[in-house]
C-alpha positions in Angstrom: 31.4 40.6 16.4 30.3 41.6 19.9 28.4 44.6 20.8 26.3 45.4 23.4 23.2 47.4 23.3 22.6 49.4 26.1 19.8 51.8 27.1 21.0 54.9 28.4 19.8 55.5 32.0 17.0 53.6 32.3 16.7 53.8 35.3 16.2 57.5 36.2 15.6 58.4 31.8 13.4 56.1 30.4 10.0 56.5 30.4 8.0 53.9 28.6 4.7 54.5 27.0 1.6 53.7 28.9 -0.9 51.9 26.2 -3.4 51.9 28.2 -3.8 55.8 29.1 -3.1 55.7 25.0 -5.6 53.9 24.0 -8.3 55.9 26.7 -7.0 59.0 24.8 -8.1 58.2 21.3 -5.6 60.2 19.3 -6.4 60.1 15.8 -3.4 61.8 14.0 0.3 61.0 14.2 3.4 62.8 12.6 6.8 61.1 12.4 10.0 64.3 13.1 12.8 62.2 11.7 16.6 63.2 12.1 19.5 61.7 10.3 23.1 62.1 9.7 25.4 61.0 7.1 28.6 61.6 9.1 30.2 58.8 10.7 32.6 61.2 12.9 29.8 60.9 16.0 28.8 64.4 17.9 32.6 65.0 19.0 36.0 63.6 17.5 37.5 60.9 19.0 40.6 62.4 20.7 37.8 64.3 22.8 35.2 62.1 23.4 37.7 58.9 24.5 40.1 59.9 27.3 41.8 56.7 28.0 45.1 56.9 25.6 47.9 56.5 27.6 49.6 60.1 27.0 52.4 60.3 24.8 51.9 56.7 23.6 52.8 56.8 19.6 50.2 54.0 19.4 47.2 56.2 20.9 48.1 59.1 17.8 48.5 56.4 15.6 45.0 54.7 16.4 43.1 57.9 16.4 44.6 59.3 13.2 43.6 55.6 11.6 40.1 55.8 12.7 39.7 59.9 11.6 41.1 58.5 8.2 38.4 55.8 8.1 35.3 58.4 9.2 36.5 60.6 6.2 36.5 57.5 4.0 33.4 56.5 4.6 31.9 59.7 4.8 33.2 60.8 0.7 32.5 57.0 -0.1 29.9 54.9 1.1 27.4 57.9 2.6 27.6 60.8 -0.2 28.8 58.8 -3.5 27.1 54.9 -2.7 23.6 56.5 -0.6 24.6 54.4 2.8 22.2 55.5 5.0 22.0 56.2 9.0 19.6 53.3 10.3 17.7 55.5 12.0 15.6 56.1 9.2 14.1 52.8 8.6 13.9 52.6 12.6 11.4 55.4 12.6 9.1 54.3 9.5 9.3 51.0 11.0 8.4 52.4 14.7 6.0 55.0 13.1 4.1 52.2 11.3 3.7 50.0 14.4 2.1 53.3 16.4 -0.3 53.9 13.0 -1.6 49.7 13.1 -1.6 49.5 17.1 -3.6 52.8 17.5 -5.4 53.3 13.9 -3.4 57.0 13.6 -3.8 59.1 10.1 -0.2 59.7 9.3 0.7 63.3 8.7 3.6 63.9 6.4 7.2 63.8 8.0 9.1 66.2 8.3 13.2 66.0 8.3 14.1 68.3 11.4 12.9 68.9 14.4 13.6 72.6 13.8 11.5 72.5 10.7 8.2 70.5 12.1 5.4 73.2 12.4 4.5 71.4 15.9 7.6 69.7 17.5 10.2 71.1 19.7 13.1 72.6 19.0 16.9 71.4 18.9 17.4 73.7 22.0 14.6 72.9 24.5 15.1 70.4 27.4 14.2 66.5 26.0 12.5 66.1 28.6 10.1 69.3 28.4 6.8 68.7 25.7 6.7 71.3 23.1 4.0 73.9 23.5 0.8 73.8 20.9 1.1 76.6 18.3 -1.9 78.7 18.3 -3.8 79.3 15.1 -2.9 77.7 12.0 -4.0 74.2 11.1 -4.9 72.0 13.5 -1.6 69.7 15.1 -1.3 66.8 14.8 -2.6 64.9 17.8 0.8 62.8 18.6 4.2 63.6 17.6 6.9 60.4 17.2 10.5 62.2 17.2 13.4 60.3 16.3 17.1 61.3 16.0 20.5 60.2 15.8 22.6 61.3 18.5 26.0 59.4 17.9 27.2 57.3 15.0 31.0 57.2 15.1 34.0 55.0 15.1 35.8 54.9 18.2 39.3 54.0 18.8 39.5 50.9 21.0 42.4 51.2 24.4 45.9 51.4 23.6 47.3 50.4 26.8 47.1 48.6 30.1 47.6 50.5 33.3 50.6 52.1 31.0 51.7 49.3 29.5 51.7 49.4 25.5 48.8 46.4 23.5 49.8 44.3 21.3 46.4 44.7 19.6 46.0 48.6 20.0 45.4 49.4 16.4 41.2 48.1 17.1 38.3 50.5 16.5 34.3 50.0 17.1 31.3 51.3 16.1 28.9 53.6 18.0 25.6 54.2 17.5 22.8 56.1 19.9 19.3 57.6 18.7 17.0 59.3 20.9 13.1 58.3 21.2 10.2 60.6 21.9 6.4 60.2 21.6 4.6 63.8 22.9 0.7 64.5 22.6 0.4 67.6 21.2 -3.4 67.9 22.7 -1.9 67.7 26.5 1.8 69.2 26.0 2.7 65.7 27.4 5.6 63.6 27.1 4.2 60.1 26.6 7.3 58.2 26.1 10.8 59.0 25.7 14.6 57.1 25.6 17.5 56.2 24.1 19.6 53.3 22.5 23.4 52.5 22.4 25.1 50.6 20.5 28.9 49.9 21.3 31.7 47.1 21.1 32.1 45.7 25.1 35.5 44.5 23.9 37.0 47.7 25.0 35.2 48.6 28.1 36.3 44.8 29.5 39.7 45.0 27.7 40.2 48.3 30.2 39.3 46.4 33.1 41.3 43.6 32.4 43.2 41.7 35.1 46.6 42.0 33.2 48.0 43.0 30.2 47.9 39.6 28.0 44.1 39.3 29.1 43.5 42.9 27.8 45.4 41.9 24.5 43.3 38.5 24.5 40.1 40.3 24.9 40.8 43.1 21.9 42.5 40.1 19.3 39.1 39.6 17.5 38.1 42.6 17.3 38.2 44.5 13.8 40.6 47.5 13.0 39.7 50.9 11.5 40.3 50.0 8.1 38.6 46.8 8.5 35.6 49.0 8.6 36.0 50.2 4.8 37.9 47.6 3.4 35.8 45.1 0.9 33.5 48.1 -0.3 32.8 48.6 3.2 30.6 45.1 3.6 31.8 45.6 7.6 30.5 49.2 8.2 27.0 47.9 6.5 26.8 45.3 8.0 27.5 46.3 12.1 25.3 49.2 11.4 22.5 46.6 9.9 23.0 45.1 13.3 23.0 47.9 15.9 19.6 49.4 14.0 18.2 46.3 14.3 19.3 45.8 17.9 17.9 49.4 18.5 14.3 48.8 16.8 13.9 45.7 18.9 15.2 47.1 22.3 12.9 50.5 21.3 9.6 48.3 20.0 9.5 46.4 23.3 11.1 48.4 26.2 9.9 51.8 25.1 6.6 51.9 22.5 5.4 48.1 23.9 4.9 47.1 20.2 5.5 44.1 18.5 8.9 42.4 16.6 9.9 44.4 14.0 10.1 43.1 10.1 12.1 40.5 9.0 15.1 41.5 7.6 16.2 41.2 4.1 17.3 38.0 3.4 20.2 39.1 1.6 21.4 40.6 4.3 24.7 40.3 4.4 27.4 38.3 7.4 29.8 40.6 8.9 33.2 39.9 7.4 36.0 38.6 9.4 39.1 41.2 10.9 41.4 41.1 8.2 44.5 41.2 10.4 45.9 45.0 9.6 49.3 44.7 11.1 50.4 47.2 13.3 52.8 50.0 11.5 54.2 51.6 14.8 56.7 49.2 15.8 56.0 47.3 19.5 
């Protein structure tokens, strides 16, 4: 399996905690704002969100309708009836801790929305802007670690080169991105704030292939849509295993400056292998 893990515009986005001015500060109270999803249809479909189906290719329906039929599988299946869970979840207890040992925080209870936290910002104000101190009330707590899944989705991998028609054109991926913010409540200040994808590169080098039997070549490993929730869906656990923990790492070091994350399980399971779906479409 190959995926990359990206941070989103870090060059001009991501603004990494300063431990020092932290530390200088003395907060003394952290809450964790935690948001999760259990849809695996992303925050638009795929025919929207991936513009590079050749038009009126048969193969371009086909693959989307595959990987909308593999979402709603694994939605009804593994999320609601087996308790699959967004990795974002453990990402944030695991973050959260590592802020409450580095900084020796009290940890306030979490709260499950951003829209129901009594002192973090809404769903609809700028990312970037810190969230004003309500006045009255119990005191706020003196930091605020928000964490939230933007993006977990499969995406359909390209269909053709340069309008020519793949071989391999039945492939999907997985996405993942969560968002990363740290604000102290005392200053209204944005301490630290990012983001992590998590995609298959197969398909961004398969579309900038040199011909058509390279592109093919490029996109043979990679796993179909059913793949994905075929074998009690051992394939969708175990990429999303991987791109949380890809995220946590990338997120403890680049963003937070905290230290490796906890081993994982070591039952953890291997990714399976492709199981070779062969195309239904005709050539």
């Amino acid at each position: 399996m190959t995926l990359a893990c990206v941070v989103a515009g870090c060059a001009t986005s991501r603004h990494p905690l300063d431990r020092a001015s932290l530390l200088a500060s003395r907060p003394k109270t952290i809450q964790l704002v935690v948001e999760t999803t259990d849809k695996v249809s992303g925050a638009s479909g795929p025919a929207e969100r991936t513009p590079f189906f050749p038009p009126g290719l048969i193969g371009g329906v086909a693959a989307i309708a595959a990987v909308q039929e593999a979402q709603e599988k694994a939605e009804r299946v593994f999320f609601r009836d087996k308790g699959l869970e967004d990795p974002t979840r453990a990402i944030a207890e695991h973050l959260a801790e590592g802020l409450v040992a580095d900084y020796a925080l009290a940890r306030l209870e979490t709260a499950t929305s951003r829209q129901t936290a009594r002192w973090a910002k809404k769903a609809s104000d700028d990312w970037q802007a810190a969230p004003k101190t309500p006045s009255g009330g119990p005191r706020p707590p003196d930091l605020v670690l928000e964490v939230l899944t933007t993006e977990m989705s499969l995406e359909p991998g390209p269909t053709g080169w340069q309008g020519l028609r793949l071989r391999n054109r039945n492939r999907a991926g997985l996405r993942y991105e969560l968002q990363v913010r740290l604000v102290d409540q005392r200053s209204d200040q944005v301490l630290a704030s990012g983001s992590c994808e998590v995609r298959d590169v197969r398909f961004a080098a398969a579309r900038n292939a040199r011909s058509r039997d390279e592109a093919d070549a490029l996109l043979a490993p990679a796993p179909t849509a059913h793949d994905f929730v075929a074998l009690d869906g051992q394939r969708l656990v175990a990429e999303l295993d991987l791109a949380g923990d890809r995220c946590e790492r990338d997120l403890r070091a680049g963003l937070l400056a905290l230290g490796p994350p906890p081993p994982p399980p070591s039952n953890a399971a291997p990714v399976p292998a492709p199981l070779g779906e062969e195309q239904t479409d005709g050539e």
